[in-house]
C-alpha positions in Angstrom: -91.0 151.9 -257.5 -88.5 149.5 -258.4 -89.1 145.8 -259.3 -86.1 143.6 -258.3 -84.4 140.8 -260.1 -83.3 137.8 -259.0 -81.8 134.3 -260.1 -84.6 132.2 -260.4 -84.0 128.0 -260.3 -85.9 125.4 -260.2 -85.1 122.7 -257.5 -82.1 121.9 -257.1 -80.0 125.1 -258.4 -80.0 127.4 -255.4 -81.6 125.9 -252.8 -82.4 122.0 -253.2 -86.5 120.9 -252.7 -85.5 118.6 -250.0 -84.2 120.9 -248.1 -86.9 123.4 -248.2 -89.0 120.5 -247.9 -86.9 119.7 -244.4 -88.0 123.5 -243.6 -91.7 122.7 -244.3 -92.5 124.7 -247.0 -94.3 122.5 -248.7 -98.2 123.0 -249.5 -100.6 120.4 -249.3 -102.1 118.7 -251.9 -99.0 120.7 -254.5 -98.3 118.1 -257.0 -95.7 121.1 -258.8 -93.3 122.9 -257.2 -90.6 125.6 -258.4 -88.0 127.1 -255.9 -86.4 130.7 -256.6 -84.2 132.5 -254.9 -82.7 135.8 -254.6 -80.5 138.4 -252.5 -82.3 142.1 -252.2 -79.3 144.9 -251.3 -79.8 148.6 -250.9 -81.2 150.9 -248.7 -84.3 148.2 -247.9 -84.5 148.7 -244.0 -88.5 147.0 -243.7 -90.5 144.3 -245.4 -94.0 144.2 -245.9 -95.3 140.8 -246.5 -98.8 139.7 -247.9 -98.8 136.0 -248.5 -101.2 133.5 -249.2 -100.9 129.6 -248.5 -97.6 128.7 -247.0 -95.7 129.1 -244.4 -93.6 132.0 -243.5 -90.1 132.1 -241.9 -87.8 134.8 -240.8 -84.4 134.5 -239.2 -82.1 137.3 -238.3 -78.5 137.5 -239.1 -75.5 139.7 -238.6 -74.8 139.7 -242.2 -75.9 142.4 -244.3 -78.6 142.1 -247.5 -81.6 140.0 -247.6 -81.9 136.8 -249.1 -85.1 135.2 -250.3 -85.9 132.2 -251.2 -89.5 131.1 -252.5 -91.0 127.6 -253.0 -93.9 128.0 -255.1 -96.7 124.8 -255.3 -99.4 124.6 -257.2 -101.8 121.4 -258.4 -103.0 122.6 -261.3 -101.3 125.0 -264.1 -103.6 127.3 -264.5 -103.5 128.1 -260.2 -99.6 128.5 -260.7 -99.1 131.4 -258.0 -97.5 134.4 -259.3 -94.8 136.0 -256.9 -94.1 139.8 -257.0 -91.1 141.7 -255.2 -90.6 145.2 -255.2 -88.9 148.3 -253.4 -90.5 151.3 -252.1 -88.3 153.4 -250.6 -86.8 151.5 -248.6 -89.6 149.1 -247.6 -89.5 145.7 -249.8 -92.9 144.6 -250.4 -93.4 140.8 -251.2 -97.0 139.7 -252.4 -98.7 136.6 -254.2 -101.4 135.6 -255.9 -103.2 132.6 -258.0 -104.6 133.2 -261.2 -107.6 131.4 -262.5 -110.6 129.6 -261.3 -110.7 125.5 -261.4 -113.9 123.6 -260.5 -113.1 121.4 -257.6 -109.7 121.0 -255.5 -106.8 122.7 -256.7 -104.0 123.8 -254.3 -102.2 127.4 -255.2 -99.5 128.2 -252.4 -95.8 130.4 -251.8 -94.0 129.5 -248.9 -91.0 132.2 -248.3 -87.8 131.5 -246.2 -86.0 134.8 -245.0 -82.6 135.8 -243.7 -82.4 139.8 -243.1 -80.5 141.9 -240.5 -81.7 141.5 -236.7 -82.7 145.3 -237.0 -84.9 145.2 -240.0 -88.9 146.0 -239.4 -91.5 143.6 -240.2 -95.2 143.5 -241.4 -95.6 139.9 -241.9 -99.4 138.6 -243.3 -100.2 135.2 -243.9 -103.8 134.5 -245.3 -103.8 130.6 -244.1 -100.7 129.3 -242.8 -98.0 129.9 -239.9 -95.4 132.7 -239.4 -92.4 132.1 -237.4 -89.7 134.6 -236.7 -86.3 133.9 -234.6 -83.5 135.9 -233.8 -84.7 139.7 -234.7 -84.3 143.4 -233.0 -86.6 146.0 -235.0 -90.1 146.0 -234.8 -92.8 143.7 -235.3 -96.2 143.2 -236.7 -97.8 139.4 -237.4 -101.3 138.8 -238.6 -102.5 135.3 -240.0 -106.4 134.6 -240.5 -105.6 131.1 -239.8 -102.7 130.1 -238.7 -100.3 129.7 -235.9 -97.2 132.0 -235.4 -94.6 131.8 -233.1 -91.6 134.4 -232.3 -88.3 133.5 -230.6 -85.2 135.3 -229.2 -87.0 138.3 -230.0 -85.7 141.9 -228.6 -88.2 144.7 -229.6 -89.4 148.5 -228.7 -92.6 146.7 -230.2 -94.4 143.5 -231.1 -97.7 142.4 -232.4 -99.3 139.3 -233.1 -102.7 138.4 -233.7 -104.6 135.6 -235.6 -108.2 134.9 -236.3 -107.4 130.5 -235.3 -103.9 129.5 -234.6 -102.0 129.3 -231.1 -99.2 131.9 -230.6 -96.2 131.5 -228.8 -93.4 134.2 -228.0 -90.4 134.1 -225.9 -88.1 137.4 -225.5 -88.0 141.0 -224.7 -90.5 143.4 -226.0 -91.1 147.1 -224.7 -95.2 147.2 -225.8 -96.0 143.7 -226.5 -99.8 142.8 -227.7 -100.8 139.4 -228.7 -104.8 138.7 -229.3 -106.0 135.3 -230.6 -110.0 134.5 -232.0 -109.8 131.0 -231.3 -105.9 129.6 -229.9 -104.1 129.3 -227.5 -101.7 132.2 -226.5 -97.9 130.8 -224.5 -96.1 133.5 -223.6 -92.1 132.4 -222.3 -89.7 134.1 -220.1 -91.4 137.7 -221.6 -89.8 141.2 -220.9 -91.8 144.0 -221.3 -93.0 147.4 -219.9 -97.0 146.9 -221.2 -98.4 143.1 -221.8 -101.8 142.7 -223.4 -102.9 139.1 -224.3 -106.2 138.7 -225.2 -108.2 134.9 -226.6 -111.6 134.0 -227.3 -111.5 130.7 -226.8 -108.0 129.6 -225.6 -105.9 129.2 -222.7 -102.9 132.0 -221.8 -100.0 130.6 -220.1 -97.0 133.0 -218.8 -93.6 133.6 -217.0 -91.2 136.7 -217.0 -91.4 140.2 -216.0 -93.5 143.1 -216.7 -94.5 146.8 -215.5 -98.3 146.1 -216.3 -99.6 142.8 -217.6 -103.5 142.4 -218.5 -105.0 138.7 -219.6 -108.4 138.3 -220.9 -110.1 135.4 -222.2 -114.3 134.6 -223.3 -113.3 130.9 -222.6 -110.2 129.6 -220.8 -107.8 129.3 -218.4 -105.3 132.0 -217.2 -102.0 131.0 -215.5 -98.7 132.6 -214.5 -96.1 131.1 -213.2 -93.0 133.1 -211.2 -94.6 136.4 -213.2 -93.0 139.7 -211.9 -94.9 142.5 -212.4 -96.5 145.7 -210.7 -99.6 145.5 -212.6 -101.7 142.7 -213.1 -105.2 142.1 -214.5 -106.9 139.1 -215.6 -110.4 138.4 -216.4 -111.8 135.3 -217.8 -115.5 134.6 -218.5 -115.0 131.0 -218.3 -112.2 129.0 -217.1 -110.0 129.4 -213.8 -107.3 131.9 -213.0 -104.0 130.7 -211.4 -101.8 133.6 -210.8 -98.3 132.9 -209.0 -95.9 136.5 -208.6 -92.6 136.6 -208.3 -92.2 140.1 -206.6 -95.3 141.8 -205.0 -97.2 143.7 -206.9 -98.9 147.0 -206.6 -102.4 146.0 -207.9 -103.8 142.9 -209.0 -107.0 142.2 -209.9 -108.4 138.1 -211.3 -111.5 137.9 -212.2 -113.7 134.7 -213.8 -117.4 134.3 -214.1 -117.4 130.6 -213.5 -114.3 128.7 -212.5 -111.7 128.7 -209.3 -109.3 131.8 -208.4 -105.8 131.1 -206.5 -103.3 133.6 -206.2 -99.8 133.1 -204.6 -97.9 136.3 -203.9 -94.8 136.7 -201.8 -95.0 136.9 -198.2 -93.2 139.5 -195.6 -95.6 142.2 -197.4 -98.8 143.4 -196.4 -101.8 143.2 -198.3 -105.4 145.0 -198.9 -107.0 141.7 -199.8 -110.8 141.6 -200.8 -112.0 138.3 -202.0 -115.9 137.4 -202.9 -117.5 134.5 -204.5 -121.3 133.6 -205.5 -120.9 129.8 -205.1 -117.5 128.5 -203.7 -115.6 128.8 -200.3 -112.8 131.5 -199.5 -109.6 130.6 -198.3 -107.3 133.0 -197.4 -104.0 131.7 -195.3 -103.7 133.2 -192.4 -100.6 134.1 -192.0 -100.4 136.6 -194.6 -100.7 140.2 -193.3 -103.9 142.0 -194.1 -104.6 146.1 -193.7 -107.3 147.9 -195.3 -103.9 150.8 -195.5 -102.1 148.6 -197.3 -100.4 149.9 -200.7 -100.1 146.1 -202.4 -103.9 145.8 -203.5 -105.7 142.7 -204.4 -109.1 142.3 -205.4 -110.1 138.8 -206.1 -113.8 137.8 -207.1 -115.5 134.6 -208.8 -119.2 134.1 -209.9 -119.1 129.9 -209.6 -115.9 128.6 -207.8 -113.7 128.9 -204.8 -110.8 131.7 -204.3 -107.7 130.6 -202.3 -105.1 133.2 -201.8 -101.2 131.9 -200.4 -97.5 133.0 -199.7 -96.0 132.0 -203.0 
């Protein structure tokens, strides 16, 4: 193991507090605050991240090294957070943590602002606040217990993300992409991927782009896609309605929702094996779409509490 060292500065030296403060990495309630950065060369091709309080940010650049830059806040000086940055073969591993125990409020927090090659792999935590990452090639994995994270211009064999309460949102391309949300939303932008799995407790999903096989699932929510291209799609929703509007036609589609409407718009000049059912709503399936029970492109369309209406997109 090797610890790395750095040029540490307060605000001002390297990187001035009103400009990390213009990138939001400020913590609340911080009446201290200390700003450090430092460059990390070698053979590092992955970070591991473990943060606390604070906001995370990673951008990707065609220039080669890592460059870190920390703003640490704190409220009291005993809860001063203590950074630690180290190599393990060629992963760096960034972690925090507060010392000490004050009665009452006291605010402890590291917000981190990183520039590393588009390639590099990431395993970004965040205990309670957002991650967002922009601009990056290798793969990904985000986790926050609270917080929200977002990913842009991504292009990936693989990303992750997943947070107990926090919306997500991720626009790119992404060979297995898996994004699961307790309690949040989940908005999902022009996405291009071979397997999509989006999954919320309570929060909406919302989607457009392409995939090979794209499931949605939500306890409590709506479900919407709009001009989605896929050959695969399932989505299931316990409560909320499902809006699905395809592109291309697809294979197999199945919606789903316990209560709540169903309306489905796929492309017309194909013929469909179409088998709608509801409990308590009215079916309305336009006529001129053409139906066979033969029919390769299968839909299967059912609601417990609401009406199903299937179109020509």
């Amino acid at each position: 193991m090797k610890t790395l060292t750095g040029t540490a500065a307060l605000a001002g030296a390297m990187v001035s507090a009103a400009a990390l403060t213009g990138c939001g990495l400020d913590v609340d309630g911080a009446k201290h605050h200390e700003d450090r950065s430092y460059t990390v060369n070698g053979a590092v091709t992955a970070i591991d991240l473990d943060s606390g309080d604070g906001k995370v940010e990673v951008v990707g650049s065609d220039s080669p090294g890592i460059t870190v830059t920390e703003r640490l806040s704190w409220s009291s000086e005993h809860r001063k957070p203590k950074p630690e940055h180290v190599t393990q073969g060629d992963t760096l591993k960034l972690r925090t943590r507060c010392e000490g125990n004050v009665i009452g409020f006291s605010s402890c927090g590291l917000s981190y602002r990183i520039q590393v090659p588009r390639a590099m792999a990431l395993n970004l935590h965040n205990d309670d606040g957002p991650i967002e990452v922009s601009g990056l090639r290798g793969t990904l994995r985000l986790t926050t217990d609270t917080g929200s994270i977002t990913a842009a211009d991504v292009q990936t064999a693989s990303l992750v993300a997943k947070t107990g309460d926090g919306p997500i949102k991720v626009s790119g391309k992404a060979a297995k992409a898996e994004f699961s949300a307790d309690t949040g939303s989940i908005s999902i932008d022009d996405i291009e991927s071979t397997s999509l799995v989006a999954k919320t407790g309570d929060g909406p999903i919302k989607v457009s782009g392409q995939a090979v096989s794209a499931k949605f699932n939500t306890d409590t929510g709506s479900i919407s896609a709009d001009e989605l291209r896929a050959e695969k799609v399932d989505a299931r929703t316990g409560d909320g309605p499902v809006r699905l509007r395809l592109a291309t036609a697809p294979t197999t589609v199945e919606a789903r929702t316990d209560t709540g409407s169903v309306e489905l718009a796929v492309p017309a000049g194909e013929t469909y094996n179409i088998s709608a059912t509801t409990d308590t709503g009215g079916k309305d399936i336009d006529p001129s779409l053409r139906t066979a029970s033969t029919a390769k492109h299968r839909i299967t369309v059912s609601t417990g509490d609401g009406p199903v209406r299937i179109r020509p997109a």
